[in-house]
C-alpha positions, 0 to 999 in steps of 0.5 A: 500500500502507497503512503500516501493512501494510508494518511488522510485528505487534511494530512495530504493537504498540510504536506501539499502546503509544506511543499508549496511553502519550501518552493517558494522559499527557493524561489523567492531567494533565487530572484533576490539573488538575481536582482542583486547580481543585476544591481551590482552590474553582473547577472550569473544566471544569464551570463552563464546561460547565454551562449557567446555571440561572436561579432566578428564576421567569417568568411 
């Protein structure tokens, strides 16, 4: 039998809201951090994720 089967809907329900409450938590501090690397002049997460543009042309 499943865990989950075995606990009730409120139970269910408060873990639901647990996992919902840590996610944003994470997310909250993702973006703060993100507004501070952009305040401070240098963005992490799209400098590193952003692929390279080479300006100069080739023949």
């Amino acid at each position: 039998m499943d865990h989950r089967q075995q606990m009730g809907k409120s139970e269910q329900a408060e873990l639901r809201e647990q996992r919902l409450a840590a996610k944003l938590r994470e997310n909250l501090k993702r973006r703060k951090n993100q507004a501070r690397a952009r305040a401070s002049g240098r963005d992490a997460d799209s400098a590193s994720a952003a692929p390279e543009t080479d300006t100069d042309k080739k023949p």
